[in-house]
N, C-alpha and C positions, 0 to 999 in steps of 0.2 A: 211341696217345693214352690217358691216363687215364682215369676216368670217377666221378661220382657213382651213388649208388644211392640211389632214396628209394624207402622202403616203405610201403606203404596195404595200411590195415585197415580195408575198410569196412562199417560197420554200418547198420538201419535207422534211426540218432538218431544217429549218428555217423561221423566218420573220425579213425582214428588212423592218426600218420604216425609216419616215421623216416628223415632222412638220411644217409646212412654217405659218405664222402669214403673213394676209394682213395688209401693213402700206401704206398707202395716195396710194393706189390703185398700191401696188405692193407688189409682195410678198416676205418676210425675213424669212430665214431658220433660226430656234429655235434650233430642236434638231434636231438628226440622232440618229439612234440605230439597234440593232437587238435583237431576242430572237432565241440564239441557242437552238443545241440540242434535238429538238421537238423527243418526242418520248421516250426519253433515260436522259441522264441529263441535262434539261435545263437550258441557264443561258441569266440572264438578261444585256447588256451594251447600254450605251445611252452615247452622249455628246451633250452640250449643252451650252447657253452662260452664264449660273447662275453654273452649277455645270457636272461634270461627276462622271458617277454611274457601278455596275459592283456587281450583284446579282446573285447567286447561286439558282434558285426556288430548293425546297422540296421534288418534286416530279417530275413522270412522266407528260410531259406537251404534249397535242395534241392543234391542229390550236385554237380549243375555249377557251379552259383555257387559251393558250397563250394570246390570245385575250384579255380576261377578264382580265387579269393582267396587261395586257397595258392599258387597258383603266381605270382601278386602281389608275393607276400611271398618266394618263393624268389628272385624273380629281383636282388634287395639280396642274395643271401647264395651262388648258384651261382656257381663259377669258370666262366667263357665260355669258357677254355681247355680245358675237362673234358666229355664227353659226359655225358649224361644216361640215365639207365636205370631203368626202374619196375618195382617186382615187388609182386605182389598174391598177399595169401592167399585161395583160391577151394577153400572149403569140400570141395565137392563134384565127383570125377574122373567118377567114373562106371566104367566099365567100360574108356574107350576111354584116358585120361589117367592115366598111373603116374609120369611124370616132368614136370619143369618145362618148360613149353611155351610157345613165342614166341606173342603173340594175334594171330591175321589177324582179320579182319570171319566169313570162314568156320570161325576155331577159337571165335568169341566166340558165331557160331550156335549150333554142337554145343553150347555151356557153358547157353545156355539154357534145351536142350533138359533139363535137369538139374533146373532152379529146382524141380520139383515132389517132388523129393528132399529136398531143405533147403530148405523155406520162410520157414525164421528169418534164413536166412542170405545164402545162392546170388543171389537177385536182387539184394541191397543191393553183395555182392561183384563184380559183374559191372556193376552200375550206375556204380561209378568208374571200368573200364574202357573201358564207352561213352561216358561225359564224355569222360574225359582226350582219346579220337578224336577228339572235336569240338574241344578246345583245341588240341591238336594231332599231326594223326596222325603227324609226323615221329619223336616218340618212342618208341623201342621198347620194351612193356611184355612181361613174363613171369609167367604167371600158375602159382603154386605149389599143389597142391593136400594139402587135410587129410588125403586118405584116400589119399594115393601109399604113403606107410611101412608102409601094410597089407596091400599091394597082393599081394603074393605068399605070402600061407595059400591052403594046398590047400583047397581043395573041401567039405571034411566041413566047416572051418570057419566054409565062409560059406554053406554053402546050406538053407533051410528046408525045413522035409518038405512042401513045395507037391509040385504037380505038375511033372515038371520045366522043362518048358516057361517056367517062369516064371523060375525061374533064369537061361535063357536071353535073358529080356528085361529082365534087370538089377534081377530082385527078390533081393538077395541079400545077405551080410551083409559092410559097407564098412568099418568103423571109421574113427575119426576122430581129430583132437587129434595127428596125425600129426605136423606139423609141430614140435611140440612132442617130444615124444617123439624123433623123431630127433635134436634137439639134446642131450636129453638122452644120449642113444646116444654122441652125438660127444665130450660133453663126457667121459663117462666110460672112453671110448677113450683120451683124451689124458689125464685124471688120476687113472684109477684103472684099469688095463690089465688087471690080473687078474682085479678084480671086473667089469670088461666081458666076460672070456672065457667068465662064469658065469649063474644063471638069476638073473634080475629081475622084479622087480615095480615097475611105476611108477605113481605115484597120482597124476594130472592135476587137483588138486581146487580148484574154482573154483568161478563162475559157474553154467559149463557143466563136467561131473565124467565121468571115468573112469579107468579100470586099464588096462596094459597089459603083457602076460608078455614080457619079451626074454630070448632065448636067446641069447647071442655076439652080444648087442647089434641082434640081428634080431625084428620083429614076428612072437611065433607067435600070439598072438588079443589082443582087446581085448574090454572091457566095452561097447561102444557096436557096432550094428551096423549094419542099413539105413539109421537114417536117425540123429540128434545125440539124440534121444529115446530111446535104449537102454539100457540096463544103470544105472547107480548113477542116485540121487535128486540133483536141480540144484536151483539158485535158483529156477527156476521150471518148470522142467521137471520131470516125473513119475518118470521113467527107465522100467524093465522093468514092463510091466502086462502082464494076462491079457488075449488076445485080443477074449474072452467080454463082459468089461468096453466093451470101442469097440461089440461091436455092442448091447448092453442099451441103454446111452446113445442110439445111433440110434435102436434098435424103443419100448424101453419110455420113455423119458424123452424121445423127440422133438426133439432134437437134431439142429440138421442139422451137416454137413460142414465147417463154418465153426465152431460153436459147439463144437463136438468137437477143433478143431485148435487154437482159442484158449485152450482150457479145458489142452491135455496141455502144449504151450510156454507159453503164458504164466502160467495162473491156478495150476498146480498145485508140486510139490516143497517148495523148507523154506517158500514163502510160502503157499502152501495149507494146508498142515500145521500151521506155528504161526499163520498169519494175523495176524503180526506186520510179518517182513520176511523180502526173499530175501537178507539181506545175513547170512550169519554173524556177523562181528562183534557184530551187532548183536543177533542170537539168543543170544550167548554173556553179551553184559549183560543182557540182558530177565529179568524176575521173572517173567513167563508161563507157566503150565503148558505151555500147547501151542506156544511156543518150545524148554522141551526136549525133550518130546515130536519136535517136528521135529530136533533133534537126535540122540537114540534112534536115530530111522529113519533119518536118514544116516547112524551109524554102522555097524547094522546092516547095511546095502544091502552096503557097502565092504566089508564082513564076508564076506560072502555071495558077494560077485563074486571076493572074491580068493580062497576056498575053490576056486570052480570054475578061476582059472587057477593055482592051485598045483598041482591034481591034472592037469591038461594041462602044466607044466612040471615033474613029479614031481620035486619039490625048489623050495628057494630061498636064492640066496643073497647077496641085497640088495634093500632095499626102499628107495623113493628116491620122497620126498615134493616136491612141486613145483607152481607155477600160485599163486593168491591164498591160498586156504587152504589147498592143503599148508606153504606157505612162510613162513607168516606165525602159522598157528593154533595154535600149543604144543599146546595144552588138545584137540585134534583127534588131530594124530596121537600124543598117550600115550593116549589112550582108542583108538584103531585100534592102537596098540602092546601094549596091554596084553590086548586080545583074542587077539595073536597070541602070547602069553607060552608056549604049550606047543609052538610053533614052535619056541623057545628066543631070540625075542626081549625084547629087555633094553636100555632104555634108559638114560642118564645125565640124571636129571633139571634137573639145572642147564643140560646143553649144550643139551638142549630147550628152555627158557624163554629163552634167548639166542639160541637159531634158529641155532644153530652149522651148521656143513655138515656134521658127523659126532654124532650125536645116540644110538648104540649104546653102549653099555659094552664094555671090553676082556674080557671073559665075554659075549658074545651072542653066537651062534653064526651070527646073520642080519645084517649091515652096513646101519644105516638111515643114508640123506642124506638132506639137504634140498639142493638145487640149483633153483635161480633158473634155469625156462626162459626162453629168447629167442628168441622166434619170426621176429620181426625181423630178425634178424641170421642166423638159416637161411633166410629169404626172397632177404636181400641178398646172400649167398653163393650161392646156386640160381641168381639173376639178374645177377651179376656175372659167374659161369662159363658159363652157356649163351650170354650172348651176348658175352663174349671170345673165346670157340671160335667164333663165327661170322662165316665168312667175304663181307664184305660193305663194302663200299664206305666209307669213314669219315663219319660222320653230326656236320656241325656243332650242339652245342647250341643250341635254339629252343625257349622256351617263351612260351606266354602270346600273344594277340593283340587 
């Protein structure tokens, strides 16, 4: 039997979805959507290839009504012919999860035990997963994790000069934006074979920001480490600080544990910095001094971080921009291009401003892409194979009660 896949990305204000329809044993993206607002005023938009929609719900909405309302709305649009399959991006593996994992009520415990790892994140992604059981546990959900693609650096990699002991209780360094990154991997396995066989840099720069060194298309480190707070400056996130910094804030400035967690994820990076917005875009239009200023210091950070993975990949030879503002910022990556000019990177300024997929000159000695990740669709592929490989009794689609 065939099967749908719909993909949830769930946030603390939101969910974003995505349905994939298998056709002749591959799979076709149907809709996309999200449901904002969780909490406050929620609203429904979706697009799709019959129609786009954009609904106001009534009320206050949390993860399960959300839920329920989407699967409302699915049940006009699933083939009853088709089984049903959910795959969930879940931040944070830990130590124990390297691969896509079917969720029992006992693999959804372990998951929680995590939340203290990712607190931006981890609980809001595991919150869809305990709804959707309560909608209905008949569905078999697969939960993909961010930090599987990192999963295998040796040692020197991930461990801090703690005592070791600590290492051993999973204080250690995880990377993340996996999910993204391996598509990136796959894509460039299938249309650029040679520059996959070679050393990478890939710039994840969004929201939430980082780098990641590929060698033959495998994770040897990243810029993010124990927890999403790591390495480069974010929209609201700080990235790399001096230890020294958390505890002065505790001792001398009286801060407790809470104001200190709210201040590094929410209050800090390009919105702290210009005290404008966390949105680029919006930094790149603002007359504000300390909007470029926050800029400076993004690009600096990026600067900074791909130094230390060029000399761990001694060499480069593609740099592959990706995520909101890789993909989107012109003006970003020729200001990150042009710091790398003694690299012997060399852009073509026109294919840049047209956000071409190839944005090097035929004289650069370094090959820059831009490439459109899809996280989504490495979710649905993760979650369409692990459970077609498994061996289990055929499941009629049931949703919604």
């Amino acid at each position: 039997m065939s099967c749908q896949v719909l993909v949830l990305n769930s946030g603390s204000s939101s969910i974003k979805f995505s349905l994939f329809d298998e056709q002749q044993s591959k799979l076709v993206s149907q809709y996309n959507g999200q449901i904002t607002g969780l909490g406050l005023n929620a609203h429904f938009t979706v697009c799709g290839f019959d129609n786009n929609e954009s609904i106001s719900l009534s009320k206050t909405t949390d993860h399960l009504s959300a839920l329920k309302y989407l699967f409302d709305w699915l049940k006009q649009k699933l083939n009853s012919n088709k089984e049903l399959f959910v795959g969930h991006r879940v931040v944070h593996g830990g130590n124990d999860f390297h691969l896509p994992t079917v969720v029992t009520p006992e693999i959804l415990t372990k998951l929680k035990k995590l939340e203290p790892l990712a607190p931006l994140h981890q609980t809001y992604n595991l919150a869809a997963i305990e709804s959707l059981m309560h909608i209905d546990q008949a569905i078999p959900q697969v939960a993909c994790f961010d930090t599987a693609f990192h999963a295998n650096h040796g040692k020197p990699n991930n461990q801090f000069a703690l005592p070791d002991q600590y290492y051993e209780q999973g204080v250690r360094r995880y990377g993340f934006h996996g999910l993204s990154y391996e598509y990136i991997a796959t894509e460039l396995k299938q249309t650029e074979p040679e520059l996959a066989s070679g050393k990478i840099i890939v710039a994840h720069l969004g929201n939430g920001s980082s780098l990641c060194a590929l060698n033959q298309c495998k994770s040897i480190d990243s810029s993010m480490g124990f927890s999403a707070l790591d390495g480069l400056m974010m929209g609201t996130r700080c990235g790399s600080i001096d230890a020294g910094v958390i505890l002065y804030l505790l001792e001398e400035k009286k801060l407790n544990a809470q104001q200190v967690n709210d201040l590094l994820y929410k209050q800090s990076g390009l919105l702290g910095v210009s005290k404008v917005s966390n949105d680029m875009s919006a930094l790149l239009q603002s007359e504000e001094s300390t909007a470029q200023e926050a800029i400076d210091l993004y690009i600096h950070r990026i600067i900074r971080e791909a130094g230390c993975l060029l000399a761990l990949l001694k060499g480069i030879d593609g740099l592959v921009f990706t995520a909101g503002i890789g993909e989107n910022a012109a003006e970003i990556r020729k200001r990150i291009c042009d710091e790398l000019v003694w690299l012997g990177v060399e852009i073509d300024e026109n294919a840049n401003r047209e956000n071409c997929s190839e944005i090097s000159t035929n004289d650069s000695t370094v090959r820059v892409l831009v490439i459109p990740t899809n996280e989504e669709l490495m979710i649905a592929q993760h979650t369409y194979e692990i459970l077609n490989n498994e061996v289990s009794m055929p499941r009629k689609l049931a949703i919604g009660n």
